[in-house]
C-alpha positions as CSV (number, residue, x, y, z in Angstrom):
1,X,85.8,90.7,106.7
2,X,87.9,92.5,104.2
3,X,86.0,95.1,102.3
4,X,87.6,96.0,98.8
5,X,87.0,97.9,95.8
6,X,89.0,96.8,92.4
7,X,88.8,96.4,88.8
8,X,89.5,93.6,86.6
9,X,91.5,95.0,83.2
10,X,90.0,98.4,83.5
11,X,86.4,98.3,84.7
12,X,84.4,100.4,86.5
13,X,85.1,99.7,90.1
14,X,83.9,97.3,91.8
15,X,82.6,96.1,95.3
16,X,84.0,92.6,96.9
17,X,85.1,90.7,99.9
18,X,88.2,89.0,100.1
19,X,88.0,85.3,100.9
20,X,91.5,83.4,101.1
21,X,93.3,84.1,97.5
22,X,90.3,85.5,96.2
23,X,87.7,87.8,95.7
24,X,83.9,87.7,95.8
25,X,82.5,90.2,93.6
26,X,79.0,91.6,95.5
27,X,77.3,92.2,92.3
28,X,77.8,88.3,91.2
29,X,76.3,87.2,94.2
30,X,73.4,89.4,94.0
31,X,74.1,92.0,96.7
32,X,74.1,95.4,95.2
33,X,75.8,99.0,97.1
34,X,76.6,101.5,94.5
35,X,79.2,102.4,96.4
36,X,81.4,101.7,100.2
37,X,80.1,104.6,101.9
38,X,76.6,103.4,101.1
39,X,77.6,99.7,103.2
40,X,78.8,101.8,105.7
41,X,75.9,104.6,105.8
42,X,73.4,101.7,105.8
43,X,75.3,100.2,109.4
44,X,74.5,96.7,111.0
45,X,71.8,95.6,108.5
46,X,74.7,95.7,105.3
47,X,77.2,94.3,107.7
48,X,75.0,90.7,108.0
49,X,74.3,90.8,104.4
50,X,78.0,91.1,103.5
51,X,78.9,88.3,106.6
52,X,76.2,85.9,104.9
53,X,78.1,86.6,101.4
54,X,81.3,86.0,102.7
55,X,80.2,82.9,104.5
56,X,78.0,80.8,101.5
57,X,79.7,82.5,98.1
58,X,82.8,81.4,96.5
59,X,85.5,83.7,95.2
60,X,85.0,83.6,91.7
61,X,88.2,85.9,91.1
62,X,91.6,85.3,92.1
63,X,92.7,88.4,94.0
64,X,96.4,88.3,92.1
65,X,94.1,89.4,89.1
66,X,92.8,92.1,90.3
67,X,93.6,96.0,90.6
68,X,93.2,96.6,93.9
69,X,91.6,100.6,94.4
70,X,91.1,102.8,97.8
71,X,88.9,100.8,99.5
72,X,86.3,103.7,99.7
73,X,85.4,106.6,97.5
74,X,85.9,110.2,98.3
75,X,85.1,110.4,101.9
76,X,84.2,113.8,103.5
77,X,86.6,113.9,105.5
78,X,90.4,112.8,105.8
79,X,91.5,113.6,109.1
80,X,95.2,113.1,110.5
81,X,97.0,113.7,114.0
82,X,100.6,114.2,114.2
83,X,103.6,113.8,116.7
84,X,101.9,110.9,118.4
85,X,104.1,108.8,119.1
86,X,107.2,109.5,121.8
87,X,110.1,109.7,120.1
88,X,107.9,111.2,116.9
89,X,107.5,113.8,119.0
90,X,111.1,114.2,119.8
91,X,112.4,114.1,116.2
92,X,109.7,117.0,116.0
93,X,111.8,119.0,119.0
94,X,114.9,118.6,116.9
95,X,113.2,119.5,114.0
96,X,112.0,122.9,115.5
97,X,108.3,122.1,115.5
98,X,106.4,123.7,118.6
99,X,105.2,121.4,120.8
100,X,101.1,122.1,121.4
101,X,99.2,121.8,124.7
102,X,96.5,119.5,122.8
103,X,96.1,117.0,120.1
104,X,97.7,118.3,117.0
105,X,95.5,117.8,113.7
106,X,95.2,118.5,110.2
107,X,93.5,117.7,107.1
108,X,94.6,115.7,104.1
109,X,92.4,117.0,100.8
110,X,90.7,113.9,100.2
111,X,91.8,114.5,96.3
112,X,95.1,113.1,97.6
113,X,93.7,109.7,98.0
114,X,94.9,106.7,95.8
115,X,95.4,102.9,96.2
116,X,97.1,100.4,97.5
117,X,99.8,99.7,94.9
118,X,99.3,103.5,92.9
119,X,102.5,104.8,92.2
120,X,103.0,107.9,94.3
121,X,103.6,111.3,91.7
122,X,106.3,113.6,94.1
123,X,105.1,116.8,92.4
124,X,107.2,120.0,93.3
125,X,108.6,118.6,96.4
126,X,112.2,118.3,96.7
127,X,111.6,116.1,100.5
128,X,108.9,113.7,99.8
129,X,108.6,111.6,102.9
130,X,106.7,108.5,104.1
131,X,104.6,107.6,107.2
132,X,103.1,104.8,107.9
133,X,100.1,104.5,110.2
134,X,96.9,102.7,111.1
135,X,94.1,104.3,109.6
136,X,90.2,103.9,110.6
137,X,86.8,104.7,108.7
138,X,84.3,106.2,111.3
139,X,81.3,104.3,110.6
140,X,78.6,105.8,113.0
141,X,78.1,110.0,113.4
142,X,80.3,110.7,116.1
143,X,79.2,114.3,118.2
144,X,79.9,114.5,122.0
145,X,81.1,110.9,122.4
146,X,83.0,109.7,125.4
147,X,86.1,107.9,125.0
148,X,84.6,104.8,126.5
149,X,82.0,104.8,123.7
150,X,84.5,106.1,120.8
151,X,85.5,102.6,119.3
152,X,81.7,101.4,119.0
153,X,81.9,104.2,116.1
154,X,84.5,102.6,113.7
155,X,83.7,100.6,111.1
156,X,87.1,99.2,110.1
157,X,90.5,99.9,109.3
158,X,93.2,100.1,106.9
159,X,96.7,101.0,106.1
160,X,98.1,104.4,105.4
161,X,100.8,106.2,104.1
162,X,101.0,109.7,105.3
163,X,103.1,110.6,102.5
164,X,104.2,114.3,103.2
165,X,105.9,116.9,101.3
166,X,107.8,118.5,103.7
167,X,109.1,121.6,102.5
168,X,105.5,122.3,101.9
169,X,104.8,121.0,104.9
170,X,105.8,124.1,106.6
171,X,105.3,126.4,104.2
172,X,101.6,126.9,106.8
173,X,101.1,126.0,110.2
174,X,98.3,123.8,109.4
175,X,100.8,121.0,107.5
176,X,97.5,120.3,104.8
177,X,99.4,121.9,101.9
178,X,102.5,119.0,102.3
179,X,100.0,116.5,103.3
180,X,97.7,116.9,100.3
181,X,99.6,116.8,97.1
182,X,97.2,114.4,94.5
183,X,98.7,110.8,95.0
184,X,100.0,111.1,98.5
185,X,97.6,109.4,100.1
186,X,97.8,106.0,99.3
187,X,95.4,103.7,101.9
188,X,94.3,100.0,101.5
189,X,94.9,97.4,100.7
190,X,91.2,96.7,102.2
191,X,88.9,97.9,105.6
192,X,88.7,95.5,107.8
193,X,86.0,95.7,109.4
194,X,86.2,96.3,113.7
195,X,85.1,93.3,114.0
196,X,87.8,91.3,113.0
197,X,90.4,93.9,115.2
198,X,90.1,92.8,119.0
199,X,92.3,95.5,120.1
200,X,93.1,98.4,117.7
201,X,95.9,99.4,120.4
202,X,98.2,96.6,120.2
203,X,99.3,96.2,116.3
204,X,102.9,96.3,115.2
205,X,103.6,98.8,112.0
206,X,106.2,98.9,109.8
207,X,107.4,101.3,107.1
208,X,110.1,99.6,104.8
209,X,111.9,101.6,102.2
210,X,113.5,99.6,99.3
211,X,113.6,96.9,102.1
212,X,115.4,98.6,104.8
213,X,112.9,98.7,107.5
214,X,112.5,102.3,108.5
215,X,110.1,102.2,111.3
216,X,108.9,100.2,114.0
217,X,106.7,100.6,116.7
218,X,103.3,99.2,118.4
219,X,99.9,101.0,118.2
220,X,100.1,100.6,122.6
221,X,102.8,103.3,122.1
222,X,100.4,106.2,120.9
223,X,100.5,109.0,123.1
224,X,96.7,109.9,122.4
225,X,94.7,106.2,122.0
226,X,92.1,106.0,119.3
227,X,89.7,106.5,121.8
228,X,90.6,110.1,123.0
229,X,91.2,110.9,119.3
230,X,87.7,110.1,118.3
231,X,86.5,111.7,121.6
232,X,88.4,114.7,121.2
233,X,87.6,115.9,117.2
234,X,84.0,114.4,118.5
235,X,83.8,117.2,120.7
236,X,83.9,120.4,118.3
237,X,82.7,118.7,114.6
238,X,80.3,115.7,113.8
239,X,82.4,112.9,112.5
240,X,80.3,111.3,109.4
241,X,80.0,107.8,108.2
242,X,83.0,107.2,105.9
243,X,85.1,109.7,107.4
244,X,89.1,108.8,107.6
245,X,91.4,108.5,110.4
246,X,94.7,108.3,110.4
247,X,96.2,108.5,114.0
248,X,99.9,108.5,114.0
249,X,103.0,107.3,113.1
250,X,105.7,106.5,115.0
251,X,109.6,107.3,114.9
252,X,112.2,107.1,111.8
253,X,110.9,109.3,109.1
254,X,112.8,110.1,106.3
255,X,113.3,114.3,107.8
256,X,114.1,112.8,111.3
257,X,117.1,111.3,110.2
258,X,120.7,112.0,110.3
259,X,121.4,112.7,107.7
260,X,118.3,113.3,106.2
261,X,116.5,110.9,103.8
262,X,114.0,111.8,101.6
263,X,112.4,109.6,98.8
264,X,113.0,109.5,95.0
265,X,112.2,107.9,92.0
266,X,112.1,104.4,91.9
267,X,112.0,104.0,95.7
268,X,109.4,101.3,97.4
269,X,107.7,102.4,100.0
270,X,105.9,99.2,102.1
271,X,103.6,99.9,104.9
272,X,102.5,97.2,107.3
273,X,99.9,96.8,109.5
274,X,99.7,93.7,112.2
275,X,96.1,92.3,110.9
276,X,95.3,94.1,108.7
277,X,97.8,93.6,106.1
278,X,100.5,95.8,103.8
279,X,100.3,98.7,100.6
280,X,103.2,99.0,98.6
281,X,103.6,102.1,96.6
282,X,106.8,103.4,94.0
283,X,107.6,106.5,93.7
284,X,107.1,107.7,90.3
């Protein structure tokens, strides 16, 4: 299923499931959550109320009329891994940036969130940068689990764009204050839910830029699967139902190239994810 929050001409959002071209609005066809993190908080017994929906309601709204919206509220936790891909990694060595003996994280400010098709604000940044990667929503807690066990503790996933200022980027070693700027964290365009993903390590992602495809790569090609990632941050801090994941991207950011190329005004940024779908975002 494809969970998705929207509004229709400026309403409160709104809980549906996407079915075809459209949208079935949960509220119409008498299933009430107050919010996404409550479906996901309230685990198998929400998940077979929302497959019933999706199987007996019609859409009663076109999804072209929609506003599409981050398909989950303000989660407690945005969580991202970098240099995870091979030759990420080496446009990282060129860069200067120390290689680390273990997985390298840091946090996006969930305040950075926005949707799918948001326009993305640069801020102070004189290098804004795009990343795309496949994201995931945790949807059990998560302490001490083994990598064999990690995936039966994700709900779904979605698209990211690690957008990244990256003069502020280095301005700490931690990376959050370029990876947190308000707007630069556009997800979506919906979670699909694990269910509908037979193998979360074999999905093609692409980053396009005004059309030019910018990167390529397979999720196979992660140097740390999903699996050791949720094992790993598992292993010092409780990972939370609606918690974010984002878990890599792969070669041919905008800094990595020669000569560099860094986003401005007007640019479209499309992210694509093999099954899961595409968010397209302008920079303002």
């Amino acid at each position: 299923m494809k969970i998705v929050r929207f509004s229709v001409a400026g309403s409160r959002p709104r809980i549906g499931l996407v079915k075809g071209d459209g949208v079935v609005d949960l509220a119409f066809a008498g299933v009430h959550f107050d919010s996404v993190r409550q479906i996901i908080e309230s685990g198998e017994a929400a998940l077979e109320r929302l497959k019933n929906v999706h199987e007996t309601a019609a859409p009663g709204l076109a999804l072209a009329a929609v506003t599409l919206l981050a398909p989950i509220e303000r989660p407690g936790k945005y969580l991202a891994i970098g240099m995870n891909y091979q030759k990420h990694l080496e446009e990282a060595d060129r860069l200067g940036v120390a290689r680390r003996a273990y997985q390298t994280w840091f946090n996006k400010q969930t305040s950075c969130l926005a949707g799918p098709f948001d326009k993305i604000e640069p801020g102070v940044t004189e290098k804004l940068d795009y990343e795309v990667e496949l994201g995931l929503v945790i949807g059990r807690s998560a302490k001490g689990v083994s990598e064999a066990d990690a995936l039966d503790h994700v709900f779904g996933y979605f698209v990211a764009n690690d957008v990244s200022a990256r003069d502020w980027q280095m301005h700490t070693p931690t990376f959050t204050m370029g990876k947190s700027f308000d707007t630069h964290g556009p997800i979506g365009p919906w979670i699909v839910t694990a269910d509908e993903i037979t193998d979360p390590q074999s999905l093609d992602l692409r980053c396009l830029v005004n059309g030019e495809v910018r990167q390529s790569n397979n999720t196979k090609n992660m140097l740390h699967p999903i699996r050791a990632q949720i094992s790993y941050l598992s292993t010092a801090f409780t990972l939370e139902p609606g918690d974010l994941i984002a878990t890599g991207t792969p070669e041919g950011v905008g800094v990595g190239m020669d000569p560099q190329s860094f986003l401005k005004s007007g640019d479209v940024v499309r992210c694509e994810v093999e099954g899961i779908g595409a968010i397209e975002n302008e920079v303002a």
